[in-house]
C-alpha positions in Angstrom: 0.8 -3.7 -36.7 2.6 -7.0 -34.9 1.7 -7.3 -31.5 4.6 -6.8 -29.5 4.0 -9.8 -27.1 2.5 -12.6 -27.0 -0.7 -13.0 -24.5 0.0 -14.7 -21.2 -2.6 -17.2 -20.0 -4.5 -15.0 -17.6 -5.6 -16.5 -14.1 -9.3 -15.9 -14.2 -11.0 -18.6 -11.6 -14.5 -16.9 -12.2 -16.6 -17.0 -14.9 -18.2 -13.8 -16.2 -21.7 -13.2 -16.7 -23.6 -10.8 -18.7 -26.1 -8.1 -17.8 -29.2 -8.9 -19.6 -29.9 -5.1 -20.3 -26.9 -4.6 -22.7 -29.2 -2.9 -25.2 -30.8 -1.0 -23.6 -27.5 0.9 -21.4 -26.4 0.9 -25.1 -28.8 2.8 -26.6 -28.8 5.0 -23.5 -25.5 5.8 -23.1 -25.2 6.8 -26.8 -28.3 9.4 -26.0 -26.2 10.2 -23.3 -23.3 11.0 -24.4 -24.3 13.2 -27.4 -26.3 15.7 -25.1 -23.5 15.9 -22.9 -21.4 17.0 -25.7 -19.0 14.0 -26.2 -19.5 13.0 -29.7 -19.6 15.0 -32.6 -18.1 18.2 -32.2 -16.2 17.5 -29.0 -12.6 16.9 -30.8 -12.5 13.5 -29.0 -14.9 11.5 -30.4 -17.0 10.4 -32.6 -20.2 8.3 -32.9 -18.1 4.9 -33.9 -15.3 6.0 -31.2 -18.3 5.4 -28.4 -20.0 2.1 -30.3 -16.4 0.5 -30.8 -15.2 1.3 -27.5 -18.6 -0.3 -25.9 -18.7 0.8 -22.7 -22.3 -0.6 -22.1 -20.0 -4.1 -22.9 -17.9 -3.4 -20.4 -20.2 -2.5 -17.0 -22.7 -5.4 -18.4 -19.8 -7.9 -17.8 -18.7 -6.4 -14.2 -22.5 -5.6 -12.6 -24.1 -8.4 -14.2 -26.8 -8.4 -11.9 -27.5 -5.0 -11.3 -31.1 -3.3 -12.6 -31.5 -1.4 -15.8 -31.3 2.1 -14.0 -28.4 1.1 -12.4 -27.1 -0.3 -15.6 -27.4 2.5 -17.3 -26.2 5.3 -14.7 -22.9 2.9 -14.4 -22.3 2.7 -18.1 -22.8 6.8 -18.2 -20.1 7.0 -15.2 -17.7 4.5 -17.3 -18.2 6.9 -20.5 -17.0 9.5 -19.1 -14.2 8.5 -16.8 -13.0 7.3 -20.6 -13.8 10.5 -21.9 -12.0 12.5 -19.2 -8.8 10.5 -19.8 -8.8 10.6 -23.9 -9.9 14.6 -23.2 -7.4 15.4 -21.2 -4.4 13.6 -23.3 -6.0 15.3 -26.2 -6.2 18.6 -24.7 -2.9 18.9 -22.7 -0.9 15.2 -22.2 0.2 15.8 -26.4 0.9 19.6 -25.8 2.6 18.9 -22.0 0.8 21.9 -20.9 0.4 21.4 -17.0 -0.4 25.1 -15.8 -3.9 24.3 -18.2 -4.0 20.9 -17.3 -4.2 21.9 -13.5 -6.9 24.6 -13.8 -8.5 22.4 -16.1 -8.3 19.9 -13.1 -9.0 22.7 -10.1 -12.8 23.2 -11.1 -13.8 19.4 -11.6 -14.0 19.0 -7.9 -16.5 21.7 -7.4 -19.0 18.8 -9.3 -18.9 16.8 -6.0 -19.9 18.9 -3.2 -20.9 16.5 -0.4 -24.2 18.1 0.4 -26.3 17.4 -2.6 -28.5 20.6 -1.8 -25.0 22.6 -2.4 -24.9 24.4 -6.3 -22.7 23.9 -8.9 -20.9 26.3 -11.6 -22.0 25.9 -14.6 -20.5 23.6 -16.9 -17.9 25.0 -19.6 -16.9 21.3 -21.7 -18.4 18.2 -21.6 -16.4 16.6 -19.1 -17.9 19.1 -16.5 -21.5 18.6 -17.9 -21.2 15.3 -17.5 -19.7 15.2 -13.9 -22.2 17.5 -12.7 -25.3 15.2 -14.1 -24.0 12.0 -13.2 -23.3 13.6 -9.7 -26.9 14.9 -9.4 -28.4 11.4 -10.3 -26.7 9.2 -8.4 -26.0 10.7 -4.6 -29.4 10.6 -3.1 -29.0 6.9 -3.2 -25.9 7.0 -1.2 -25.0 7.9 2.5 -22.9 11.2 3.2 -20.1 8.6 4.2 -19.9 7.0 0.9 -20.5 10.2 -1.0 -17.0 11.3 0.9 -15.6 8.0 -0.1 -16.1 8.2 -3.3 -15.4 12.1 -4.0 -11.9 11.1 -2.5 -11.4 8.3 -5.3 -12.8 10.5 -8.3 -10.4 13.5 -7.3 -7.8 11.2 -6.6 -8.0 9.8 -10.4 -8.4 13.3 -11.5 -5.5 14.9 -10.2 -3.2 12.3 -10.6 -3.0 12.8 -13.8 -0.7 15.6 -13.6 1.6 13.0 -12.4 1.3 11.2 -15.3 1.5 14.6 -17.6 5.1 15.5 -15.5 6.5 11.5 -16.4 5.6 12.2 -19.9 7.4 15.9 -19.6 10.3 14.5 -18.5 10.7 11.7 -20.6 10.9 9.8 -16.8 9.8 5.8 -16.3 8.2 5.1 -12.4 10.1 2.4 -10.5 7.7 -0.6 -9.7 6.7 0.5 -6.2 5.7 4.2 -6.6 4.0 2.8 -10.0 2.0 0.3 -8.3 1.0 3.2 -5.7 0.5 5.9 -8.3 -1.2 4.3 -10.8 -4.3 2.7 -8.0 -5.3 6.4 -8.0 -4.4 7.6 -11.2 -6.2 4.3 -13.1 -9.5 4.4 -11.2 -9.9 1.5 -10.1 -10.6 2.5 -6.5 -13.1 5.1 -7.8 -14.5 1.6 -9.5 -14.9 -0.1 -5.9 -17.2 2.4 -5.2 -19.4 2.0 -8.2 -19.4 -1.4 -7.5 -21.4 -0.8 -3.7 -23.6 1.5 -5.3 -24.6 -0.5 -8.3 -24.7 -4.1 -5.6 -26.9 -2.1 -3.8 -24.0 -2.4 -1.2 -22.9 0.3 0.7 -19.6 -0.9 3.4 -20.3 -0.1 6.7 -18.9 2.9 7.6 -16.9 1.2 11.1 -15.1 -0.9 9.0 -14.7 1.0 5.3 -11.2 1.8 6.2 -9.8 -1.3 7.7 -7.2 -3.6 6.5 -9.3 -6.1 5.2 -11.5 -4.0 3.2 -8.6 -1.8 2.1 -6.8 -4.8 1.3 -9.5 -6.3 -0.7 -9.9 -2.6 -2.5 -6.1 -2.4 -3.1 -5.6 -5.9 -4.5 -8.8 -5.5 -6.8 -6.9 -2.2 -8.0 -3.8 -3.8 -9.0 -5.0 -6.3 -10.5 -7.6 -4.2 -12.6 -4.7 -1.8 -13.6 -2.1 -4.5 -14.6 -4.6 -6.5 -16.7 -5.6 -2.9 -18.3 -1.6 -2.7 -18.7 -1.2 -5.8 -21.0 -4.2 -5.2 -22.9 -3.3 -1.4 -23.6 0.6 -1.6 -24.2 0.5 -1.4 -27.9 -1.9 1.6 -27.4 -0.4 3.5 -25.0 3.5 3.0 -24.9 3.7 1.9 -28.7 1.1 4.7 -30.5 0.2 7.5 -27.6 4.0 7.8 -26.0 2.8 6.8 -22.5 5.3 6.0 -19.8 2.5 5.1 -17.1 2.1 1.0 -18.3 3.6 -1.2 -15.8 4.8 -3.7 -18.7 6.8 -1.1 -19.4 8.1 -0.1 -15.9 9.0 -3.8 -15.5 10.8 -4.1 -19.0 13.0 -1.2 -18.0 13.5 -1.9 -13.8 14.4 -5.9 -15.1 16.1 -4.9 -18.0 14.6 -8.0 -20.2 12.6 -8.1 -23.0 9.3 -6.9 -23.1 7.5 -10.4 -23.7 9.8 -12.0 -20.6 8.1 -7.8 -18.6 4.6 -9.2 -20.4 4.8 -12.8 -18.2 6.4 -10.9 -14.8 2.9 -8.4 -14.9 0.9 -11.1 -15.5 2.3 -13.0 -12.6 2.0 -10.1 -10.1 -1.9 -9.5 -11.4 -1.6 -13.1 -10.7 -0.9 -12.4 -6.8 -3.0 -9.6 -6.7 -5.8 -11.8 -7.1 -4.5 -14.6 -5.0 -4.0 -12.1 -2.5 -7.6 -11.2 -2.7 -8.8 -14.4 -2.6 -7.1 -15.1 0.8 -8.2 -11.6 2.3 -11.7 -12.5 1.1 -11.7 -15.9 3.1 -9.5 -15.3 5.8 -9.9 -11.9 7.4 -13.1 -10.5 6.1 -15.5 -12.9 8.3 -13.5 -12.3 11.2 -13.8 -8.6 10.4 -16.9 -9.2 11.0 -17.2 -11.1 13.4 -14.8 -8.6 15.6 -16.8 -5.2 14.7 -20.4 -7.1 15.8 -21.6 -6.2 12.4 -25.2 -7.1 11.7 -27.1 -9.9 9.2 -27.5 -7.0 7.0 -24.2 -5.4 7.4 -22.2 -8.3 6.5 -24.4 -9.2 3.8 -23.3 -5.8 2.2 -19.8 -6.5 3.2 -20.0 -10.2 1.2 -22.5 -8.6 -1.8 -19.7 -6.0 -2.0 -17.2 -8.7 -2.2 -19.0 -10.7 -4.7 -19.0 -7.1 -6.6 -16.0 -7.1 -6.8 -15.3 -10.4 -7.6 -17.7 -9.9 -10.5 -15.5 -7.1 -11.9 -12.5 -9.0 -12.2 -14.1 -11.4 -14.6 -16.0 -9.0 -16.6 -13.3 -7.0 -17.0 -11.0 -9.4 -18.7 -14.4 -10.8 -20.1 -14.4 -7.1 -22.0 -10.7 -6.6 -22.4 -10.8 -9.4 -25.1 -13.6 -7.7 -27.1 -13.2 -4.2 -26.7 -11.2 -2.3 -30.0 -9.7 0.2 -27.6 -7.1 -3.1 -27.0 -4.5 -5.6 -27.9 -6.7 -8.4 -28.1 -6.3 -10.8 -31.5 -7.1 -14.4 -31.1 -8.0 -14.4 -27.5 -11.5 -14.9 -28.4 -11.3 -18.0 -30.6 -9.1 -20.5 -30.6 -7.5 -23.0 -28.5 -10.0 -24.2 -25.8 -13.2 -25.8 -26.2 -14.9 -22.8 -24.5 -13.3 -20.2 -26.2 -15.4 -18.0 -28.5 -18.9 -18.6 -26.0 -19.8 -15.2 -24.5 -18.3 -15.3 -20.8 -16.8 -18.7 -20.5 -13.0 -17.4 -20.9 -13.0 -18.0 -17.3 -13.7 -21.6 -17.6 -10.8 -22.5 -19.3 -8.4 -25.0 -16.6 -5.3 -23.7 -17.7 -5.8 -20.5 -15.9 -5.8 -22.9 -13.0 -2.5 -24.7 -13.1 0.8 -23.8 -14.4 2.8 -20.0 -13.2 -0.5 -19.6 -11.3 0.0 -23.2 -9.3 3.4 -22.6 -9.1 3.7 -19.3 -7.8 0.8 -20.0 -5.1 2.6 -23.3 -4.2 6.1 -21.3 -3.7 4.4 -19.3 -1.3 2.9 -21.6 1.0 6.0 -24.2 1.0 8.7 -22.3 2.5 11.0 -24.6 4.6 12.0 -22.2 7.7 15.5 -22.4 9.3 17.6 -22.6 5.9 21.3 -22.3 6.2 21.8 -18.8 4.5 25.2 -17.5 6.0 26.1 -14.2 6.3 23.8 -11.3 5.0 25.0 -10.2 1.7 25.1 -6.6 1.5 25.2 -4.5 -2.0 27.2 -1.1 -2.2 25.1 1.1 -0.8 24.7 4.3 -2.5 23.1 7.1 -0.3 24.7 10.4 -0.4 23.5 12.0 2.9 26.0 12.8 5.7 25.5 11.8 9.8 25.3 13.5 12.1 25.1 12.2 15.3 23.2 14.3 18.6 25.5 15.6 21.4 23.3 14.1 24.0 24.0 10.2 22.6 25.8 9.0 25.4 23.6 9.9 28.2 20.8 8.7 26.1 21.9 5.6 25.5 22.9 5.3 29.6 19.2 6.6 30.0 17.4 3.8 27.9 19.9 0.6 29.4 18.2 2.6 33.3 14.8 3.0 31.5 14.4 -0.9 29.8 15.4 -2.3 33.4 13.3 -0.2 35.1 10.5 -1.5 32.9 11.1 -5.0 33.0 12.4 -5.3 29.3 15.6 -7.0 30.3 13.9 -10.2 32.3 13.5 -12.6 29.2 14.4 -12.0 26.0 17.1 -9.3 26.4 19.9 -8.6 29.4 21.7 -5.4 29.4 24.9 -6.4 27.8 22.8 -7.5 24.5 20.6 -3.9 24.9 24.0 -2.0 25.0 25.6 -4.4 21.9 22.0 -3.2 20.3 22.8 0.8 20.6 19.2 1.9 19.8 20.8 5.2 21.4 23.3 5.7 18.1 20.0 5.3 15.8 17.3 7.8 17.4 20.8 10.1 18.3 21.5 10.2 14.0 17.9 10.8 13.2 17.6 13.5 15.0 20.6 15.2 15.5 19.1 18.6 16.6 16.8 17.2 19.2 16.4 18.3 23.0 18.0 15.5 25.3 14.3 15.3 26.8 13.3 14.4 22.7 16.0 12.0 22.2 15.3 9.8 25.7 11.9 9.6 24.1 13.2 8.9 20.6 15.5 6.1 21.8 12.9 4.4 24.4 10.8 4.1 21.6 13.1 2.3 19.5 13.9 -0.1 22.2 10.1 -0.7 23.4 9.6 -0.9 19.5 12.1 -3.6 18.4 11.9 -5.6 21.9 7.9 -5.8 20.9 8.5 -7.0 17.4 11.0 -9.7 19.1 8.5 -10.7 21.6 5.7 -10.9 18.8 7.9 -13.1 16.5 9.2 -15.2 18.9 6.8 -16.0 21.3 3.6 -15.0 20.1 4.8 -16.9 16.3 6.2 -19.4 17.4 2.8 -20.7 19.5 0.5 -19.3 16.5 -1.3 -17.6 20.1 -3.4 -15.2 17.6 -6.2 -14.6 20.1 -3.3 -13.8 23.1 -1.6 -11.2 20.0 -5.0 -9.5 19.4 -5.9 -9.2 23.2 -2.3 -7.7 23.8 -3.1 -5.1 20.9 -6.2 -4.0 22.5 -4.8 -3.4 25.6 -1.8 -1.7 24.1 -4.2 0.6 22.2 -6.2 1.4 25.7 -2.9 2.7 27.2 -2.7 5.0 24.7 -5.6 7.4 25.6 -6.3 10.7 25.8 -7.1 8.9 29.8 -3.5 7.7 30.1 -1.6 11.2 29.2 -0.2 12.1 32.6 2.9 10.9 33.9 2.9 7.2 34.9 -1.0 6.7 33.8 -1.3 3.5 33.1 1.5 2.2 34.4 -0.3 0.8 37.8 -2.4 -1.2 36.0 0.3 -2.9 33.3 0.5 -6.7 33.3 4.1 -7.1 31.8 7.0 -5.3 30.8 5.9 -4.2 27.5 2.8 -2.6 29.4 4.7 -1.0 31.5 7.0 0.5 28.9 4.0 1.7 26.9 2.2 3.3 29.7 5.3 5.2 30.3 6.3 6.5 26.7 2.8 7.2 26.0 2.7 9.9 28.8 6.0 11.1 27.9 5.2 11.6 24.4 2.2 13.1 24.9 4.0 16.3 27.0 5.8 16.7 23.9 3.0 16.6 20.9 0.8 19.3 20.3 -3.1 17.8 19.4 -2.5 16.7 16.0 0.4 15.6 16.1 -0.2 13.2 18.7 -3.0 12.2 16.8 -1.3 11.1 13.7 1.5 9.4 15.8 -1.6 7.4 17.5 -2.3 6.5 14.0 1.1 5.6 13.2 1.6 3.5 16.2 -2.2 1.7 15.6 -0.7 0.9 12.4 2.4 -0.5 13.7 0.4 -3.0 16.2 -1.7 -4.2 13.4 1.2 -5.1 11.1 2.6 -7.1 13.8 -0.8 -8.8 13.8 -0.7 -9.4 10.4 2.8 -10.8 10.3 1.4 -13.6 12.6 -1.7 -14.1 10.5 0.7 -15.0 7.7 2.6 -17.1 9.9 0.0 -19.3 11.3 -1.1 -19.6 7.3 2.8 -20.6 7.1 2.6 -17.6 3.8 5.4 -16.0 2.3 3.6 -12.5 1.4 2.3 -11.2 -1.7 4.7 -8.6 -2.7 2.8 -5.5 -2.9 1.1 -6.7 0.3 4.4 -7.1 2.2 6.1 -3.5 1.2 3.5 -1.7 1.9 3.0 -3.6 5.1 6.4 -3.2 5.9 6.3 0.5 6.9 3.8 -0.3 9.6 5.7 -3.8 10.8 9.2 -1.6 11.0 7.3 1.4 12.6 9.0 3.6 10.3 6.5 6.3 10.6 6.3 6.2 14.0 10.3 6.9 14.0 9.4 9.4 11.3 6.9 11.4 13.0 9.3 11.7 16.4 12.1 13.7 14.8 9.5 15.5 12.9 8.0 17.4 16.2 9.5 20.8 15.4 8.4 20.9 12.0 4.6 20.7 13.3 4.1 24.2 13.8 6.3 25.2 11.0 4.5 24.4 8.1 0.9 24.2 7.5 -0.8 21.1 7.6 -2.0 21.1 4.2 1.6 20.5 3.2 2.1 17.7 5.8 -0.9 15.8 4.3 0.3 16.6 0.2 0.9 13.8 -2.2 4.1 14.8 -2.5 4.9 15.0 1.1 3.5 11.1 1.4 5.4 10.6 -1.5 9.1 11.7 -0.1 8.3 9.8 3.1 7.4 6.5 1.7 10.4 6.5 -0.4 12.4 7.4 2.6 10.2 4.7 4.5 10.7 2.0 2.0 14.9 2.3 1.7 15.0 1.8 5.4 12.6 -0.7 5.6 14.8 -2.3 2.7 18.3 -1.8 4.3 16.8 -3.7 7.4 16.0 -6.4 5.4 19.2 -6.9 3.8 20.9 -6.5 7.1 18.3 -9.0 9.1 17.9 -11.7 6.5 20.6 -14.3 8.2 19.0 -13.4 11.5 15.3 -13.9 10.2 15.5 -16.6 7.6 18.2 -19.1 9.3 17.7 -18.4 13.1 14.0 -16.9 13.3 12.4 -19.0 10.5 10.5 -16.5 9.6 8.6 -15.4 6.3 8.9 -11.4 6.6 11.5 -10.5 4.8 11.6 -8.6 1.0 14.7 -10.6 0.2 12.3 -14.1 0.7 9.5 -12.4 -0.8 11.4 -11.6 -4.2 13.0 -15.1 -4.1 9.6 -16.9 -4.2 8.1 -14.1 -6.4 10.7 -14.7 -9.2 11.9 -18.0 -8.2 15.2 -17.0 -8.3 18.2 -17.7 -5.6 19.0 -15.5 -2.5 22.0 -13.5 -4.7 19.6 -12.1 -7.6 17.0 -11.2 -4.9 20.1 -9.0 -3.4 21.1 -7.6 -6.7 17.3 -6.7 -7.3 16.1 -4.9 -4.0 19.4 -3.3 -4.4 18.3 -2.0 -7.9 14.7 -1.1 -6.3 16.4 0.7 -3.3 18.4 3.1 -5.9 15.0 3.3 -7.6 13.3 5.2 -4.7 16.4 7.0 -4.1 16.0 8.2 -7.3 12.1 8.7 -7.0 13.3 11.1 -3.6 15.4 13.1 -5.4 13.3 13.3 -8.3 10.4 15.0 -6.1 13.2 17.2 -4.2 14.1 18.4 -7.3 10.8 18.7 -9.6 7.8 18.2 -7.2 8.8 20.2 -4.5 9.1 23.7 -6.1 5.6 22.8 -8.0 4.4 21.6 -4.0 5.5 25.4 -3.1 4.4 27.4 -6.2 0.5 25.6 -5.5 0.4 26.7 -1.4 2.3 29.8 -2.3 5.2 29.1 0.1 7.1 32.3 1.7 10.3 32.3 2.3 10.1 30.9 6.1 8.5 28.3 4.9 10.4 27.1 2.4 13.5 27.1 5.2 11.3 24.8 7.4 10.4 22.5 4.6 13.9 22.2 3.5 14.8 21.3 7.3 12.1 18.8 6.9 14.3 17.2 4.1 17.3 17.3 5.7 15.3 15.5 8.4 14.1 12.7 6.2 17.8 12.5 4.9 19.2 12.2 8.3 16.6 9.4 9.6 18.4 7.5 5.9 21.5 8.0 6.8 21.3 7.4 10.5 19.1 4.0 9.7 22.4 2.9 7.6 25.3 3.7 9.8 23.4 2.0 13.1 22.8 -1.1 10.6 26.1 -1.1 10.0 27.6 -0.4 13.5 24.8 -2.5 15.5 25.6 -5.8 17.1 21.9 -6.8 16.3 22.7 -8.5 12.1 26.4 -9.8 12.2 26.9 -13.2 11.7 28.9 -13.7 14.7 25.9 -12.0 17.1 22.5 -13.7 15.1 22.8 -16.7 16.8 23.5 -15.3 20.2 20.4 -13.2 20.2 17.2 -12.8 21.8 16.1 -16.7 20.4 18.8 -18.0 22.5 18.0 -15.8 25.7 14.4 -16.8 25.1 15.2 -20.8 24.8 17.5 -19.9 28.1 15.4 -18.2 30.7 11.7 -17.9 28.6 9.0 -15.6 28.1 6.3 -13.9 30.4 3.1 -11.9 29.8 0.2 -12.8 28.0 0.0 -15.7 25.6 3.2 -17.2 26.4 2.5 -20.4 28.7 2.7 -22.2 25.5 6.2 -20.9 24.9 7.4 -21.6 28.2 6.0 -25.4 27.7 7.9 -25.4 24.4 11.6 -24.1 26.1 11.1 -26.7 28.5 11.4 -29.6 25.6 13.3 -27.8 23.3 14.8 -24.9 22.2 12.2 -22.6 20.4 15.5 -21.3 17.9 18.5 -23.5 16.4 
């Protein structure tokens, strides 16, 4: 059979290595395998399915260094992970039978109880025999934290497969941005990062497993594992087996172009993903470090971890180009000097240069302050209707009172520009049903919100003051304590305006949040701090983003959630909280998240781009991603945005129902859910018409903003002497 594209040349900056106990995790596994029932007999496999496949191949070339226990136990994790996946396509993908392919599913967990003492059922196929031994073997090695960890990733990659199972049901093709999210949990690779720190001898510090870095570092790994995987299997899986989960061919369809030109655009976001991994690797993880006071021996894990992972990439691709299981002809031999010697594909210069030179080069060379004119807008195509909250006008008079009160309108804002801004209009359309005493709150925190992000990007950014930024976050984080929840805690002991403010919403919030609640809003707001961090990181680096990296940053940088979770207070106590935390429920709001966050960058880019000069913005991102000019970066967030509109309505209609038939849903429930929706589809259609009516993105208000109030009076608070210097001999904004 032809191939149906030709190979892109692969960026692979690392050379693989080879385990030298090969043999031996091959005869092993083999052993394995047939007592565990995956061979003959099974309906799966065969003998010369296993040996072809060589799995033993594959975990020699990504833990080269590892011991032969280790080896082995690795290999026997890889074999059936591969197993699972042909077992379950065999067994219920082909017949689309999803009420057997979720029981199937429901019992696996019960192989990974955290306490290793706990029993087990006993086995009933030889996917469960094999869970249930390799679980045995290899958690007394492990701490309870990891063993948590890494139960997470293997349920994750198990029950995401039903996902998969509904695509192929409905004949239905992801969009790029729920495939990239879908397919991290669904393709493994995760559940691979924690092999790696077991077979590195590696374990992550607990303190800092879940930080950005390291989750970074995971998620960029993931991708770029998965979209490799993509290109080698796309004969395999879209061509032979039917699948629609290939991101080749998610690309071929979103782009509409041929599937050699979707072939080169996968390649060059794998490309990214590693670049971005490279520059998380260097840049963040050591001060990571540094800023939890891990020990010798802690970051030595950290790097050995790293270096794990780095390891993986390379002996990946290094087993990609040999394994039958792929597309591979001619990649071995043929057109390099090093080509054909075992683990050298690596070595090979071109991978250095060319797309891979080019697209890195695009990113750091952005010339800020480009003439851009206005902000071109597409048709927008959301069907939801406003609704706007009685109480808007005395809100809106309440947040000019509040922002004085708090110092908000000495520097950067005055009251006329506050009341052009009408943050009262936006918080009074998201939640239309709210209490007066809900929507103060609402709209204060949309005005302490967007003045921060203003202060952050034009003061902080503009004097790269990183140390100032992350002092300010700590302190921010402080006010909000379980300490500072009574009215005007905090407040004495604020050193600016945005202190101030803080102190005072925190307190106010807090009376209106039950425990949890509050909790996850914490989180959300943690989340929104650090993203403003990380926009200045980028900045001082003078980066345009990686792609993935900046939309999935972009709901923490917009504090979308945290606008989410404040008109979601009366749904709290309505539906259990098993609901709330649902893959489907994450799923609606990050489409909903993602079209808002995507509206404000088409609204913002003149404002940004031309007066800002800054970097964070999709439309700039897609520009250097594709190389392609500002009007087909419009036409294709435009095509992404009615891609997760789409996506939303596609889980309203198809997810939700299976989301109430699993929790059993009563009637009363299924009322407060759907107000939850309506919910979600007022915050979209309230974020559109305050875009639209706002004087914060016209043309004629950008250059009359908070730059130019900022070059006219300065700033104040910490980290800003620098600024003050810099008004003083020129204007900080054109």
């Amino acid at each position: 059979m032809p191939q149906p594209f030709v190979m892109p040349d692969f960026y692979v900056p690392y050379p693989a290595r080879l385990n030298p106990h090969l043999e031996a995790a091959r005869t092993h596994t083999r052993d394995w395998a047939r007592e565990m029932g995956m061979l003959e007999g099974s309906g799966v496999w065969e003998e010369h399915d296993l040996e072809s496949h060589d799995y033993a191949l594959l975990c020699s070339y990504t833990h080269p260094d590892c011991d032969e226990e280790a080896l082995n136990l690795v290999t026997d994790w890889y074999t059936w992970v591969f197993f699972f996946d042909d077992h379950f396509l065999e067994v219920f993908k082909y017949s689309g039978d999803r009420a057997g392919g979720k029981a199937y599913l429901d019992r696996l967990p019960l192989f990974l109880p955290a306490d290793p003492a706990a029993g087990m059922p006993e086995p009933t196929n030889p996917v469960e025999a094999g869970l249930a031994d390799l679980w045995r073997r290899t958690v007394p090695a492990m701490s309870e934290a990891w063993r948590v960890r890494f139960a997470e990733a293997t349920e994750h990659l198990l029950y995401e497969s039903l996902w998969e199972l509904d695509n192929i049901n409905e004949g239905r093709i992801a969009n790029p941005v729920e495939y990239i999210e879908m397919r991290r949990k669904v393709g493994g690779a995760p559940w691979s990062a924690g092999l790696v720190e077991y077979a590195a001898g590696a374990e992550v510090p607990e303190q800092v497993a879940y930080s950005r870095p390291l989750r970074v570092l995971r998620d960029a790994f993931s991708d770029a594992v998965h979209l490799r995987n993509d290109l080698f299997s796309y004969q395999r899986e879209v061509e032979q087996e039917g699948e629609n989960s290939n991101g080749v061919l998610v690309l071929e369809k979103f782009l509409g172009c041929t599937t050699q030109e979707a072939a080169d655009a996968v390649n060059d976001l794998l490309t990214s993903r590693i670049q971005q991994f490279e520059n998380t690797a260097l840049t963040e993880v050591p001060a990571l470090c540094v800023e939890q006071g891990l020990g010798p021996a802690e970051a030595a894990a950290v790097a050995a971890y790293t270096k794990g992972l780095q390891d993986w990439q390379s002996g990946g691709h290094e087993w990609h180009m040999r394994s039958s299981r792929y597309m591979n002809e001619g990649l071995v031999t043929g057109g390099s000097p090093f080509d054909g010697v075992l683990g050298t594909s690596a070595r090979d210069v071109r991978a250095l240069f060319g797309r891979p030179a080019e697209s890195r080069a695009r990113a750091l060379t952005h010339r800020p302050h480009q003439k851009v004119g206005p902000s071109l807008l597409p048709d927008f195509d959301l069907p939801y209707p406003l609704t706007v909250n009685p109480h808007y006008a005395e809100a809106a008079r309440h947040t000019g009172d509040w922002a004085e009160r708090m110092g908000l309108l000495n520097d950067l804002w005055d009251r006329p520009m506050l009341e052009r801004f009408d943050f009262a209009l936006l918080a009074a359309g998201m939640d239309p049903q709210g209490s007066l005493a809900e929507l103060k709150v609402g709209t204060d925190w949309v005005t302490w919100g967007t003045y921060a992000d203003d202060h952050y990007t034009l003061v902080l950014g503009k004097t790269r003051n990183l140390s100032a930024a992350k002092r300010q976050n700590d302190r921010f984080k402080s006010l909000m304590s379980p300490g500072h929840r009574a009215a005007g805690a905090g407040v004495a002991g604020a050193l600016n305006a945005l202190e101030r403010g803080l102190a005072d919403l925190w307190a106010r919030t807090a009376g209106l949040m039950g425990e949890s609640a509050l909790a996850r809003f914490r989180g959300a707001a943690d989340d929104m701090l650090d993203g403003w961090l990380w926009e200045l990181f980028n900045t001082a680096q003078h980066r345009v983003p990686d792609p993935v990296d900046y939309v999935e940053m972009r709901r923490s940088t917009l504090g979308s959630e945290v606008m989410l979770l404040l008109t979601r207070l009366r749904h709290e106590t309505s539906l259990p909280p098993e609901i709330l935390r649902s893959g489907t429920v994450r799923a609606l709001e990050g489409t909903v998240m993602d079209y808002g966050a995507m509206i404000n960058d088409l609204f913002s880019y003149q404002k940004e781009i031309e007066v800002e000069g800054d970097l964070h913005n999709l439309l700039l991102v897609v520009q250097k991603f594709f190389d392609c000019d500002y009007p087909a970066a419009v036409s294709m967030v435009d095509d992404l945005m009615r891609g997760r509109l789409r996506q939303y309505e596609h889980l309203k209609r198809n997810e939700v129902p299976l989301l109430h038939a699993d929790f059993g849903t009563d009637a009363a429930g299924r009322a407060a859910f759907g107000a939850y929706l309506r919910g979600l589809e007022d915050w979209l259609a309230a974020f559109l018409n305050w875009h639209r009516s706002s004087r914060r993105y016209a043309a004629e208000d950008v250059h009359a903003g908070a730059g130019s109030a900022l070059a006219r009076r300065g700033p104040q608070g910490i980290g800003t002497s620098a600024a003050r210097l810099a008004t003083t001999y020129g204007s900080l904004v054109p």
